[in-house]
Backbone bond lengths (Angstrom), bond angles and torsions (degrees), N, CA, C in turn:
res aa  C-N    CA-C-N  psi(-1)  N-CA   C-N-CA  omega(-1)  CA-C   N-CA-C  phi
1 X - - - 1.460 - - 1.533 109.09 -
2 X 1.584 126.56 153.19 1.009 131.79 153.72 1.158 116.34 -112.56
3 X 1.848 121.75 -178.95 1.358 138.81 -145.41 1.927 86.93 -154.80
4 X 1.105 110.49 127.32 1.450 111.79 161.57 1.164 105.81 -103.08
5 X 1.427 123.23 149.73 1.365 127.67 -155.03 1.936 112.92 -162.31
6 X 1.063 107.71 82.34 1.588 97.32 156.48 1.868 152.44 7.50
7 X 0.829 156.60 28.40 1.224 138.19 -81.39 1.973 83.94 -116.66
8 X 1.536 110.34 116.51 1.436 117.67 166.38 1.188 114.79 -65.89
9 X 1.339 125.27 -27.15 1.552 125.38 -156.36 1.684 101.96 -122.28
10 X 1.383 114.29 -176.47 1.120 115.99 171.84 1.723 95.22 -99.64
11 X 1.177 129.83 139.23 1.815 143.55 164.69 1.320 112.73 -114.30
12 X 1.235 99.47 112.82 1.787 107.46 170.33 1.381 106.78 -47.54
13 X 0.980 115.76 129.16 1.943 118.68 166.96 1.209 103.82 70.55
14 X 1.154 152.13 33.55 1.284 173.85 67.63 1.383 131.48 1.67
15 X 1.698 86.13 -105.46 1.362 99.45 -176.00 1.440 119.36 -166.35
16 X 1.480 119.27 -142.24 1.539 113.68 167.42 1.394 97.27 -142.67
17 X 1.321 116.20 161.51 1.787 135.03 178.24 1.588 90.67 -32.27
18 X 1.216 112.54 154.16 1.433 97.63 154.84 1.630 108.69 105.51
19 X 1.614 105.52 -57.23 1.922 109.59 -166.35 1.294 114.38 -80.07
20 X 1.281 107.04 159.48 1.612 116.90 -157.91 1.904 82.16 -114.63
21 X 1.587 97.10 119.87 1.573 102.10 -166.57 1.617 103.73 -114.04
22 X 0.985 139.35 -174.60 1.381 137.00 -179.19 2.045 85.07 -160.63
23 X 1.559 95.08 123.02 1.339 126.53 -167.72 1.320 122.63 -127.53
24 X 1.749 126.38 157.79 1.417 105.67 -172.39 1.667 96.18 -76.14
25 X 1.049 121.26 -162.15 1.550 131.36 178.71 1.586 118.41 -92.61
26 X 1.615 109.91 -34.33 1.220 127.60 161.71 1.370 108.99 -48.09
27 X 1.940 123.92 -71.75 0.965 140.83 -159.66 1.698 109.19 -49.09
28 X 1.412 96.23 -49.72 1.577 99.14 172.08 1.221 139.76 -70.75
29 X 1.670 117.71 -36.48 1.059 139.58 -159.89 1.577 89.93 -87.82
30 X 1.737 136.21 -41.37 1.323 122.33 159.40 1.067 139.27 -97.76
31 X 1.341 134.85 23.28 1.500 156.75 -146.15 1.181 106.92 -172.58
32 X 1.331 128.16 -72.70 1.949 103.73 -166.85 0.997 109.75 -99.10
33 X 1.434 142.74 12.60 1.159 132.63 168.18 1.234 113.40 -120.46
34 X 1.368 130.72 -17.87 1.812 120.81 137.75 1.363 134.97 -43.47
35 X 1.447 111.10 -42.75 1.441 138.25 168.23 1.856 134.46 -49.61
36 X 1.759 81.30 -29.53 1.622 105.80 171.00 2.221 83.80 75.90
37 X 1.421 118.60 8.86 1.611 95.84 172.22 1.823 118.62 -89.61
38 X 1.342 81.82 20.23 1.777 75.09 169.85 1.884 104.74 -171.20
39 X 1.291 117.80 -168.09 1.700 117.27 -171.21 1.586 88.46 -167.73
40 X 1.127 118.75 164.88 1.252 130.41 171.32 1.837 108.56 -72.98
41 X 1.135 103.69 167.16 1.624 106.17 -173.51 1.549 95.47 -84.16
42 X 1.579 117.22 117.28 1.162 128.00 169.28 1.565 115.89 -145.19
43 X 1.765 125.47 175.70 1.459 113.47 158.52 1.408 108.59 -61.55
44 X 1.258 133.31 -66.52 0.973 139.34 161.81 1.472 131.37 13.25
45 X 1.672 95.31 -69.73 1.900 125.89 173.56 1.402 93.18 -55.85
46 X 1.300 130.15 -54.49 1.257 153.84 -151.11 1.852 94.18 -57.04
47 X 1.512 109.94 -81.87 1.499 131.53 -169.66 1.338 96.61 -54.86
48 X 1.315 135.29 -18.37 1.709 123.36 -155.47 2.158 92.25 -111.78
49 X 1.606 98.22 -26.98 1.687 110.57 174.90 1.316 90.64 -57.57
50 X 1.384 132.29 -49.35 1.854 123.07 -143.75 1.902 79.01 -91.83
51 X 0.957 115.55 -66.80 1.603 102.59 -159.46 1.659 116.75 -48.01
52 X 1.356 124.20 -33.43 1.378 122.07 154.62 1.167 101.42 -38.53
53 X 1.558 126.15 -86.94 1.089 128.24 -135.32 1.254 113.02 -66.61
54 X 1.641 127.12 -10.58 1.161 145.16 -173.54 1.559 102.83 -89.81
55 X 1.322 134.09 -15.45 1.350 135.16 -156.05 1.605 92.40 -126.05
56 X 1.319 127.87 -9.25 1.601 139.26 159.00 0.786 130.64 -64.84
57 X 1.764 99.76 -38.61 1.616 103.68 -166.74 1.567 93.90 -111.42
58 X 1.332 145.00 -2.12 1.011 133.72 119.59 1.676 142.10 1.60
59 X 1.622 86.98 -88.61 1.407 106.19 178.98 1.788 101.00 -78.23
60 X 1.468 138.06 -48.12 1.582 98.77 139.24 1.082 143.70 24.12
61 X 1.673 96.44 -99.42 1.307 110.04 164.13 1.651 133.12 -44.06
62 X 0.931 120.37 -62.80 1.528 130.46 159.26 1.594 106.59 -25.06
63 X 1.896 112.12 -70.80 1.167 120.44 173.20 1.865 121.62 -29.14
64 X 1.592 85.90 -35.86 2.091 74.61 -164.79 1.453 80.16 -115.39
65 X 1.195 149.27 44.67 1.628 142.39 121.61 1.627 111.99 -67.29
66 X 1.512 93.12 -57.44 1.363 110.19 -177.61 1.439 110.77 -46.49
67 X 1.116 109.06 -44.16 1.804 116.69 -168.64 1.586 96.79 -89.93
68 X 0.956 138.14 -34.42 1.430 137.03 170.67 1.751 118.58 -55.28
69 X 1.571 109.27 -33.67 1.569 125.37 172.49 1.428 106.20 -66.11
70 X 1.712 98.54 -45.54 1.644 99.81 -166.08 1.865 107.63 -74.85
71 X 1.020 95.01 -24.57 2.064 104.29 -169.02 1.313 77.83 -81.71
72 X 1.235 152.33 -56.78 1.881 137.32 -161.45 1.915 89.56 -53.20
73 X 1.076 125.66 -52.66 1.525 106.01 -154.53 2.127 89.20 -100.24
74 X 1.179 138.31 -2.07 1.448 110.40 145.55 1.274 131.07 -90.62
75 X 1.625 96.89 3.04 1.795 89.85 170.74 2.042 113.57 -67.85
76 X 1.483 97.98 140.45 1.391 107.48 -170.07 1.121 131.15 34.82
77 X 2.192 98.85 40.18 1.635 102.76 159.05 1.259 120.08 -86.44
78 X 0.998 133.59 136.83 1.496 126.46 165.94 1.829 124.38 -116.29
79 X 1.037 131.20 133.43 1.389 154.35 176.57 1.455 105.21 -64.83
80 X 1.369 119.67 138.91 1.663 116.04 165.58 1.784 92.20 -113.57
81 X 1.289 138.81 114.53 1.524 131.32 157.73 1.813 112.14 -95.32
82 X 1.248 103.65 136.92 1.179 109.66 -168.48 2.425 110.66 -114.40
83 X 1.083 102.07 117.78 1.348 105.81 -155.27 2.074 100.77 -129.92
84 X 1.545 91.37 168.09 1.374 100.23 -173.15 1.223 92.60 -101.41
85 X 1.642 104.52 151.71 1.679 98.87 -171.27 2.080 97.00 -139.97
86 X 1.331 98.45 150.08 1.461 92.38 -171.14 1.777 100.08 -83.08
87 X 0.804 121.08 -72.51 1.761 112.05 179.61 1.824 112.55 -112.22
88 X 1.513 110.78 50.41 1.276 114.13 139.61 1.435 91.55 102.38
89 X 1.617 119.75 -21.96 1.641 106.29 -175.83 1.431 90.42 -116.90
90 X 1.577 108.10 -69.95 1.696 117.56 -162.92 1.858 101.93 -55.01
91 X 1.222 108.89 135.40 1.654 112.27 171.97 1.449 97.83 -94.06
92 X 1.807 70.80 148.24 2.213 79.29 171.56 1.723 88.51 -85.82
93 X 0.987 89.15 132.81 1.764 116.28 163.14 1.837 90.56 92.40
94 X 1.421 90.95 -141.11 1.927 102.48 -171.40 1.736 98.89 -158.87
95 X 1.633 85.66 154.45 1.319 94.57 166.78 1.524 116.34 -97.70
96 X 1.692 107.38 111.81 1.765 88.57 161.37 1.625 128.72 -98.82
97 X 1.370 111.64 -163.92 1.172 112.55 153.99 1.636 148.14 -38.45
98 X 0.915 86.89 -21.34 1.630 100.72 174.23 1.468 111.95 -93.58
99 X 1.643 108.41 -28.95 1.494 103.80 166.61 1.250 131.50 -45.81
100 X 1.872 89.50 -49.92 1.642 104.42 -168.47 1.544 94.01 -84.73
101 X 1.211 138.13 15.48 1.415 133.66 -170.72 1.649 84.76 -93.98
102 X 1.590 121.54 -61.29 1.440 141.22 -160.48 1.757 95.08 -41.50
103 X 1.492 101.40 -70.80 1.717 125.19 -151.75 1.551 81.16 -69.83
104 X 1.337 142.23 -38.36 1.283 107.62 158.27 1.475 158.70 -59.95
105 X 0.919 88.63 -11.47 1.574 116.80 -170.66 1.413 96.11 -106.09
106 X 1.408 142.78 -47.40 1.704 114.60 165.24 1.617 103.33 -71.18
107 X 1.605 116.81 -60.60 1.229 106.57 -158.65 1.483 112.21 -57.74
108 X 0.856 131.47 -24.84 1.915 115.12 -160.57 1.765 83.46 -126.60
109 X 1.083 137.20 -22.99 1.480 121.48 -159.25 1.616 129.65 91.87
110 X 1.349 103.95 -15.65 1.996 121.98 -169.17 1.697 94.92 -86.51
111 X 1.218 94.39 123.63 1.532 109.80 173.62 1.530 104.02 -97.05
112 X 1.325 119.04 103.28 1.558 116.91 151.43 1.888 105.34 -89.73
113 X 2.011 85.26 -174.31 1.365 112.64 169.86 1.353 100.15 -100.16
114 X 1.410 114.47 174.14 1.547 102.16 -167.37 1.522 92.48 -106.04
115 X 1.712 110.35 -11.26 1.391 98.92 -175.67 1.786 108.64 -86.42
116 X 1.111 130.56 7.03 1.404 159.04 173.06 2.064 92.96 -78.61
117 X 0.883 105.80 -19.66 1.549 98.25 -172.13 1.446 94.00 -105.03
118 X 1.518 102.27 140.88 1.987 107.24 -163.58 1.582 94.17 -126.66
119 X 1.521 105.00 80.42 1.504 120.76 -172.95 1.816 99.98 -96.30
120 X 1.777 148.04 114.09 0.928 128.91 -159.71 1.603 95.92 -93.29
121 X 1.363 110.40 -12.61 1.677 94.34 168.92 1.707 83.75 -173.74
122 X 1.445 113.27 167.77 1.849 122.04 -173.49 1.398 113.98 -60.29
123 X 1.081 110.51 141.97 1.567 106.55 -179.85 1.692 111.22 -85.70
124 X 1.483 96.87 142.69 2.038 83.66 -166.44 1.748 91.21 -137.61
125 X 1.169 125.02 36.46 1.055 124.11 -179.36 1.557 119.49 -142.52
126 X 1.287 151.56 117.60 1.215 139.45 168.98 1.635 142.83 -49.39
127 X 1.030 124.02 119.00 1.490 121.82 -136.35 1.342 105.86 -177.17
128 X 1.730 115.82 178.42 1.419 137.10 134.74 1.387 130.60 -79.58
129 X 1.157 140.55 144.16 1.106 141.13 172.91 0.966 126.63 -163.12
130 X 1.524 122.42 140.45 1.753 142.44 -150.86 1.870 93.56 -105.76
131 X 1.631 102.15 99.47 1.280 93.23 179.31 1.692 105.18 -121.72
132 X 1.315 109.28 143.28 1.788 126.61 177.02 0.932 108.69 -50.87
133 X 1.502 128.19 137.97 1.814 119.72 163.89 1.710 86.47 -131.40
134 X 1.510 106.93 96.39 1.712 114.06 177.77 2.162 93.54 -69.02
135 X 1.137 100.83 123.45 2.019 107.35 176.81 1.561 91.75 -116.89
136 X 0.758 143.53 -4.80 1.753 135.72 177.57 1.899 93.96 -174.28
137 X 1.562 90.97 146.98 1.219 116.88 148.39 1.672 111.56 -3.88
138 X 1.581 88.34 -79.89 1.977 101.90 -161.12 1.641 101.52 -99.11
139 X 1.451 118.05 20.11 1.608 117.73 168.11 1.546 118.87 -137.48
140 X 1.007 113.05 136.51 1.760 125.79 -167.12 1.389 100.39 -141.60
141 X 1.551 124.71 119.09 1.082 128.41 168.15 1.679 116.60 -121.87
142 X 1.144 92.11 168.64 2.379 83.21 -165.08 1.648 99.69 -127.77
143 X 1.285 96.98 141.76 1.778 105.87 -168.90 1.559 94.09 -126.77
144 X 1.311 114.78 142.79 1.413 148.17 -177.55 1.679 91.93 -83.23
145 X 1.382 109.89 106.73 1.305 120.67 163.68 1.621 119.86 -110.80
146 X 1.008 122.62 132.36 1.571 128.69 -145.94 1.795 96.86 -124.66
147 X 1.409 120.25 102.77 1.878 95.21 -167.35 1.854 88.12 -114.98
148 X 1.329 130.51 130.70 1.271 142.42 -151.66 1.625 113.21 -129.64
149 X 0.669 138.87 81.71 1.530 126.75 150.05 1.377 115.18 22.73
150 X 1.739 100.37 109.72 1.747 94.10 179.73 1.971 107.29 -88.09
């Protein structure tokens, strides 16, 4: 048997907020309808679908102000990190994300997440470098990282 079902939430392999899904009876009856990610197809389902989605795109909103304040003061910040290096270029060890998370947070004052920092692997060499700080979804800003000879 199936269950048609509403879907409040977004469900991986599913669906999206919004779709009218057809499910086993199990699946729903212990999973999406404990979960609050779905309701049976009703007006009801309907009026409670728009007020979520209205209170999403809200806080959204808020979200990419917030990240828009924070990208005004990391645009064209840059970090100096200072490291031990085995013959003058290669560093012993690496710099990660959490480094450049640290030297931000004394040097400039901007508190990121470190998972907000879009490092594609540690930096192990002395140099400049143009690194991503993803703050929302739809905003990416790039910080001048400076790695120096301790």
């Amino acid at each position: 048997m199936s269950t048609e079902l509403l879907l409040l939430s977004d469900v991986e392999h599913l669906g999206k907020a919004g779709d009218v899904v057809k499910v086993a009876d199990g699946y729903a009856r212990n999973y999406l309808l404990p979960k609050d990610l779905a309701a049976p197809v009703s007006k009801q389902a309907l009026r409670r679908l728009e007020k979520l989605r209205k209170e999403r795109e809200e806080v959204a909103r808020i979200q990419l102000a917030e990240a828009k304040e924070k990208a005004s003061k990391l645009d064209n910040a840059s970090v100096t990190l200072r490291a031990k290096t085995v013959d003058g270029t290669r560093l012993y060890g690496s710099i990660q994300a959490t480094d450049i998370v640290d030297a931000l947070e004394v040097g400039q004052k901007i508190t990121v997440d470190r998972s907000q920092i879009v490092l594609a692997e540690p930096i192990k060499e002395t140099g400049t470098f143009d690194i991503d700080v993803k703050l929302h979804p739809e905003l990416t800003c790039t910080i001048k990282v400076w790695v120096v000879e301790e």
